[in-house]
MIVEXLO-788733 format. One record per residue (C-alpha): residue number from 1; residue in one letter; x, y, z. Coordinates in steps of 0.001 Angstrom, whole numbers, plus 500000, padded with zeros to 6 digits. Layout:
<NUM; "A"; <X; Y; Z>>
...
END
This chain:
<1; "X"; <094901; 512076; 092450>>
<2; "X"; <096133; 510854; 089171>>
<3; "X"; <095704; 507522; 087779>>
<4; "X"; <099352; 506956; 087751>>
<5; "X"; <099992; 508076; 091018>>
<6; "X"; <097055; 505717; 092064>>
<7; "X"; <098197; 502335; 090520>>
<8; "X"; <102292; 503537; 091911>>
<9; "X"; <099971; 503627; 095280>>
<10; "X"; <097939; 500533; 095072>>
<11; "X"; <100917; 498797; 094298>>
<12; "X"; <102789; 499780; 096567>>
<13; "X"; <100111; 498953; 099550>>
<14; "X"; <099114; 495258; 097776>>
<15; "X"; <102384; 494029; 096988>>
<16; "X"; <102755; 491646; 099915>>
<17; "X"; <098986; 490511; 099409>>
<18; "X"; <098451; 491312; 095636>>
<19; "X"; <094736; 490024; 094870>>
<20; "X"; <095566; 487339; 092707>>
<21; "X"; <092578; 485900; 089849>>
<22; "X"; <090301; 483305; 091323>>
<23; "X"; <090654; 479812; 090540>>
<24; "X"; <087015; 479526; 088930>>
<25; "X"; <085807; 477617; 085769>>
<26; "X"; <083428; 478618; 083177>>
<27; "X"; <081120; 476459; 082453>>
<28; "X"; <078364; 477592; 079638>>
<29; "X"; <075754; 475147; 078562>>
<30; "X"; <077652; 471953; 079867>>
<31; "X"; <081262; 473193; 077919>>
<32; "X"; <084225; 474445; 080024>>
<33; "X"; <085530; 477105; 078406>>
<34; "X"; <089496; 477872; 078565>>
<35; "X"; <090332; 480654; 081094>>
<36; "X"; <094004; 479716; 081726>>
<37; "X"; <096824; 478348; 079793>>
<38; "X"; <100386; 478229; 079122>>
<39; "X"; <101513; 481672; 077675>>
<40; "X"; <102331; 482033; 073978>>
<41; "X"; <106179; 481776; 073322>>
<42; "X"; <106290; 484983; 072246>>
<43; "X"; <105303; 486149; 076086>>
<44; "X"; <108938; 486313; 077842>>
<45; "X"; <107247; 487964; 080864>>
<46; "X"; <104620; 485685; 081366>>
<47; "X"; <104217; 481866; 082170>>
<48; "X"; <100482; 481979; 082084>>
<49; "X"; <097419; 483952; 080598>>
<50; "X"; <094466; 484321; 082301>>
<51; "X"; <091018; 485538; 081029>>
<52; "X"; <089639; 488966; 081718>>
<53; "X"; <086707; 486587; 083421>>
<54; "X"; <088999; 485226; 086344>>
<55; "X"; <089634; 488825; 087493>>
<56; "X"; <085043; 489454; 087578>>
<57; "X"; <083196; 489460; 090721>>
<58; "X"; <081522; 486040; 091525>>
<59; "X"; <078130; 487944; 090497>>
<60; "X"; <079676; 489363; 087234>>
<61; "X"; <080852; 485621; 086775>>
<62; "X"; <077835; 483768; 086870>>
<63; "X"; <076254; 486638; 084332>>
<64; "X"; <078399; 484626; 081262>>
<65; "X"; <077694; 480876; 082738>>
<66; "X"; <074533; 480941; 081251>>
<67; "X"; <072764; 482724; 078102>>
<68; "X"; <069549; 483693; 079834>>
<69; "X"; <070716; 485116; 082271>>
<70; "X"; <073879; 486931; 079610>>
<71; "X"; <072615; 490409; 078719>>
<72; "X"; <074239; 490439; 076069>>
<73; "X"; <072291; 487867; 074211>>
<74; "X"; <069621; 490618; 074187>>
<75; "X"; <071737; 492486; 070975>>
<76; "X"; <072380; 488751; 069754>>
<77; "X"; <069010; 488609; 069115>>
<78; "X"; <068604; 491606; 067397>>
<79; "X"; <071710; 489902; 065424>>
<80; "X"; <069653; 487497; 064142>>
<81; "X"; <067163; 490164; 062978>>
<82; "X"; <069447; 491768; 061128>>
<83; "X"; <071009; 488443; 059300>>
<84; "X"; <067752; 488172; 057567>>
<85; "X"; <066572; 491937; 056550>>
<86; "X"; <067127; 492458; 053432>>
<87; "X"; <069294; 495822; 052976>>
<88; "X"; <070488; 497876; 050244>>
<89; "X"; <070313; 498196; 046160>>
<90; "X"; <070916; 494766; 045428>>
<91; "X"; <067874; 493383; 047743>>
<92; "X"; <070163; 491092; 049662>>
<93; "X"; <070426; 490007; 053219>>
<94; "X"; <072977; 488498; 055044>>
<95; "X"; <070880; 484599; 054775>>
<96; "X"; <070951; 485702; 050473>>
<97; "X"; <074259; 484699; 050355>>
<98; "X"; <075444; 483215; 053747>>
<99; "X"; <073419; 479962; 054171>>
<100; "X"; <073373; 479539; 058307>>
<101; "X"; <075177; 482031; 060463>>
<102; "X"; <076742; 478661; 062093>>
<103; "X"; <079246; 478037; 059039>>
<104; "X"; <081147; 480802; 060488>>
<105; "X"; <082199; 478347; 063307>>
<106; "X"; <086171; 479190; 063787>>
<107; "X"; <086324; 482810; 061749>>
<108; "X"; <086674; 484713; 065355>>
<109; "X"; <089333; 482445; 066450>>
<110; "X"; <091395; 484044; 062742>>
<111; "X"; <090620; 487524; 063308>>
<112; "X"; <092493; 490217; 062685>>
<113; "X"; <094199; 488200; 059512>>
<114; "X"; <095902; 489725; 056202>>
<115; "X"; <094037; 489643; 053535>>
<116; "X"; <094795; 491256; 050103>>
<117; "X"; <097841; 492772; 051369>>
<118; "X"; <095659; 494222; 054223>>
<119; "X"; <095279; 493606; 057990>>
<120; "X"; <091180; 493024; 058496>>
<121; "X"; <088912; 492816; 062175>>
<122; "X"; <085669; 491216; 061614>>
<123; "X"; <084153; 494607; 061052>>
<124; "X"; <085705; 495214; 057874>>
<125; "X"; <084465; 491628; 056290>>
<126; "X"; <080846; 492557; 057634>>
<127; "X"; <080966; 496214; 055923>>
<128; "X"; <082927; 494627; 052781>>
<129; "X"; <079805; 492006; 052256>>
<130; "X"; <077316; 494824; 052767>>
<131; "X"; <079148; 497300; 050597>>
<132; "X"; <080625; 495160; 047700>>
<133; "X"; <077953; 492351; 048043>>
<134; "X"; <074793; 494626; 049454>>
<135; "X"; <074442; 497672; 047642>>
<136; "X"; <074187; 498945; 051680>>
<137; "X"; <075542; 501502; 053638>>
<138; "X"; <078332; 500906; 055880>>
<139; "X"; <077853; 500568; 059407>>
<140; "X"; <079538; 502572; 062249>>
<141; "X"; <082718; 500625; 063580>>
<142; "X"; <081461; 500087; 067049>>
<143; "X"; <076923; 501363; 066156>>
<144; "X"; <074462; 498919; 067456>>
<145; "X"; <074063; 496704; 064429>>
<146; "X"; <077955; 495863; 063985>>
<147; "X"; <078530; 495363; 067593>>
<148; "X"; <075243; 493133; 067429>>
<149; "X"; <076417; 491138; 064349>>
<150; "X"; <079922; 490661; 065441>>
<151; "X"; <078273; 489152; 068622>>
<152; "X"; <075827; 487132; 066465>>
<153; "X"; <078728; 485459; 063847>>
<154; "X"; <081417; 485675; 067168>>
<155; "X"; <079236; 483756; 069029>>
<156; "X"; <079526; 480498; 066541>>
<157; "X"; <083578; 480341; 067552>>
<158; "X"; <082748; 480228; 071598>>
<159; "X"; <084677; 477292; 073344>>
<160; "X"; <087361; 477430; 070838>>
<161; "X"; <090934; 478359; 070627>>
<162; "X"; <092103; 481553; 070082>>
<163; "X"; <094931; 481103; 067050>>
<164; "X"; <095932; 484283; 064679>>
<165; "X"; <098322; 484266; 062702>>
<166; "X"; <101369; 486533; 063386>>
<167; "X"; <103941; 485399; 060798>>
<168; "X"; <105038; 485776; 057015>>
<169; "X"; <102506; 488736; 055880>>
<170; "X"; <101081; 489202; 059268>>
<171; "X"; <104107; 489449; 060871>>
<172; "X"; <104254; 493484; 060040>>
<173; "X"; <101389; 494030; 061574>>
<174; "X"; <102513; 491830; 064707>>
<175; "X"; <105237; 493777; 065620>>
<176; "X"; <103484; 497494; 064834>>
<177; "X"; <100545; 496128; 067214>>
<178; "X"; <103864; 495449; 069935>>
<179; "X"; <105369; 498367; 069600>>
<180; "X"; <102055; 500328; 069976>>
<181; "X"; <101401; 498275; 073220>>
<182; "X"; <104785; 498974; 074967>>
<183; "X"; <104602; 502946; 073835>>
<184; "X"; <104395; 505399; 076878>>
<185; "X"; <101591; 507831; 075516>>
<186; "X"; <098986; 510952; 076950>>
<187; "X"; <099523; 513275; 079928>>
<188; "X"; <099780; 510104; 082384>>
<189; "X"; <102499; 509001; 080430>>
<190; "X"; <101263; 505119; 080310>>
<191; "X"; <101737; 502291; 078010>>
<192; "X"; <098562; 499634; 077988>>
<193; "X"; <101757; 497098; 079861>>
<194; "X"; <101810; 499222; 082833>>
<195; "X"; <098445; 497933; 083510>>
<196; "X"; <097798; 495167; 082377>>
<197; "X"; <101580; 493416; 082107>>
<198; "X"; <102682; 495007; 085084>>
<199; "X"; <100136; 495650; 087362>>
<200; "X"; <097580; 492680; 086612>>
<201; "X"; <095773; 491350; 089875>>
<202; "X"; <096171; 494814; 091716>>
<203; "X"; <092715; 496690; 092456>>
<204; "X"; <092491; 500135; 091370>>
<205; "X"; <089408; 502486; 092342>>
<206; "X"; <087075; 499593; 092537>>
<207; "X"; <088253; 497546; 089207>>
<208; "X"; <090481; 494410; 089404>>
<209; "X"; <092938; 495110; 086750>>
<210; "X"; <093425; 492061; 084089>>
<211; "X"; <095563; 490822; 081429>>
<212; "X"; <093843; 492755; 079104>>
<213; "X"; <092782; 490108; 077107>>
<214; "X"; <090041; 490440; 074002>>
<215; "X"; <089214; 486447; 073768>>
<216; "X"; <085458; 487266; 074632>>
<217; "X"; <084576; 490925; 072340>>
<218; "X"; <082775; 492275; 071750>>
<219; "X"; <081454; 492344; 075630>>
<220; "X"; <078642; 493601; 077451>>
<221; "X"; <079777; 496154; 080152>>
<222; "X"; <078213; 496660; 083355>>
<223; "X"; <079034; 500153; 083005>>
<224; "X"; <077237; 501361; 080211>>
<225; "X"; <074800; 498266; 079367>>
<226; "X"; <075240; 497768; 076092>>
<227; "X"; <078055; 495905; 073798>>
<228; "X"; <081223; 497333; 073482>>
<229; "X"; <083563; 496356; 070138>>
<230; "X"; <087330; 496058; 070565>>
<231; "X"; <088579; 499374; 069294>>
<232; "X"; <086134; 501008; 071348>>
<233; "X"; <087587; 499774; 074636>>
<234; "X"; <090986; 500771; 073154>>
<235; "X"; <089652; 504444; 072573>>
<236; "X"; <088393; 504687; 076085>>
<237; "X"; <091560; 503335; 077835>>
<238; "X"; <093400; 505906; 075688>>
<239; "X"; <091080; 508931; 077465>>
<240; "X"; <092008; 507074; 080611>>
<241; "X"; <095379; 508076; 080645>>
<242; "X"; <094630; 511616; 078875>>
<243; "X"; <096002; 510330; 074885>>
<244; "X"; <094454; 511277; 072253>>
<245; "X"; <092679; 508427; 070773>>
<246; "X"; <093691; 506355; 067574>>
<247; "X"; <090658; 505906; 065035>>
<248; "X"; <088727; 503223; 065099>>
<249; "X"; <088852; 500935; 062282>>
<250; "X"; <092166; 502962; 062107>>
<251; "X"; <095596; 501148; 061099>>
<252; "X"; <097002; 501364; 064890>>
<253; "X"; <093929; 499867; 066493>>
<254; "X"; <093908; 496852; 064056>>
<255; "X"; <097559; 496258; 064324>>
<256; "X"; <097282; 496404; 067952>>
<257; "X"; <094188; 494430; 067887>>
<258; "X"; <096505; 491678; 066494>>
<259; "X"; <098782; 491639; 069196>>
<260; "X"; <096298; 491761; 071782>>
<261; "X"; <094790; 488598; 070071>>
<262; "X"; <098469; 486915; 069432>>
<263; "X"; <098863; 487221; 073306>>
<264; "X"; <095415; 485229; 074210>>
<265; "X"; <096895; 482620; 072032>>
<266; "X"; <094841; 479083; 073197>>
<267; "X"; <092175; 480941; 075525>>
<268; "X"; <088401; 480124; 074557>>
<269; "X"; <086360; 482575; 073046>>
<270; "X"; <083913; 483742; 075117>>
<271; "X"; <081921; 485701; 072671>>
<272; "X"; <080097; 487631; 074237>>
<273; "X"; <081371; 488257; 077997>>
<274; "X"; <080190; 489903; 080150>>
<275; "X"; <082399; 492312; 082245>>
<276; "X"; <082678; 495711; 084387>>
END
């Protein structure tokens, strides 16, 4: 059975029951993070937004309420590691010219943003500084030691607002990253909106479909135990439905990264989350 024909199906049989997300809060170290708010105005369909979190098993849940027990703190670490090694021709680290990792307190809340004419994720600031400032190699888009350092420098925005930008020069970008959203692509013939606009709160196989919201990348998955970055969730939903996957780091991901971030508009960060 298709994956269509299975969410026309699960619909169909939960409509009169539809499994709604739970009315939890996160708490981490003392803070309650925002899982639910008003939706952007920009959201016609929508009154409120929920975090991916609300739609986790209770044991899932309680993996994010606190940082020992968060395996993703395990690549945080190595993070850290990696903020101080000195890499590349110029005999710099990331502590050379950054003095704490903490002064970047608000940058995840910004990201993607326009800069230079250009629409930049987090990934391209941390290969800029190691290129330009470095003398280093870039790293791979969604490797070990980006996904561990977007974690580390993410991590220093948790508990506060999401808040991009999406007019004047960003604007562009906004409405590419909508139109990309609401587009109908692969042999399933599925836009991301038929799952996660349509279709949130319905079960499907065993996964409680969400808003698709990216307030807490990148996020430690169940499924394959290690950190996944944004555009690499966006590449695997696109094999879901059988489409052949945008780039990474590409122009479409970004731009849709944007929108995706323009519709979690006053959710916490929860970098990083833990989930399926």
């Amino acid at each position: 059975m298709n994956l269509k024909l299975w969410i026309s199906l699960a619909v169909g049989s939960l409509s009169t029951a539809a499994i709604a997300q739970d009315s939890n809060e996160l708490v981490i170290d003392g803070e309650t993070l925002v899982t639910e708010t008003a939706a952007p105005a920009h959201l016609e369909d929508f009154d409120t937004i929920y975090s991916g979190w609300r739609f986790r098993s209770r044991e899932t849940q309680s993996l994010e309420t606190d940082d020992f027990d968060n395996p993703a703190f395990v690549f945080v670490d190595q993070g850290l590691d990696l903020w101080e090694e000195v890499d590349g021709s110029a005999g710099k680290a990331c502590a050379s010219c950054h003095e704490d990792v903490e002064d970047f307190a608000g940058l995840r809340t910004q990201l993607p943003r326009v800069q230079d004419g250009e629409l930049v994720a987090m990934e391209d600031l941390v290969n800029g500084c190691r290129t330009e400032r470095m003398g280093a190699e870039p790293w791979k888009w969604s490797g070990g030691n980006m996904t561990a350092m977007t974690a580390l420098i993410g991590l220093q925005s948790r508990g506060m607002p999401v808040g991009v930008k999406i007019d004047g020069e960003a604007a562009p970008f906004w409405e590419k990253g909508k139109e990309l959203y609401y587009t109908r692509v692969g042999q399933l013939d599925m836009a991301c909106s038929n799952c996660h606009e349509n279709n949130y709160g319905v079960m499907i196989r065993a996964d409680h479909l969400s808003q698709g919201q990216i307030n807490g990348f990148p996020t430690y998955r169940l499924k394959n135990a290690k950190l996944n970055s944004i555009h690499a969730r966006f590449k695997g939903c696109m094999k879901n439905i059988r489409a052949e996957p945008f780039k990474e780091g590409g122009d479409e991901f970004k731009a849709l990264e944007l929108y995706l971030a323009s519709r979690g508009q006053g959710l916490s960060v929860e970098t990083p989350s833990v989930r399926n």
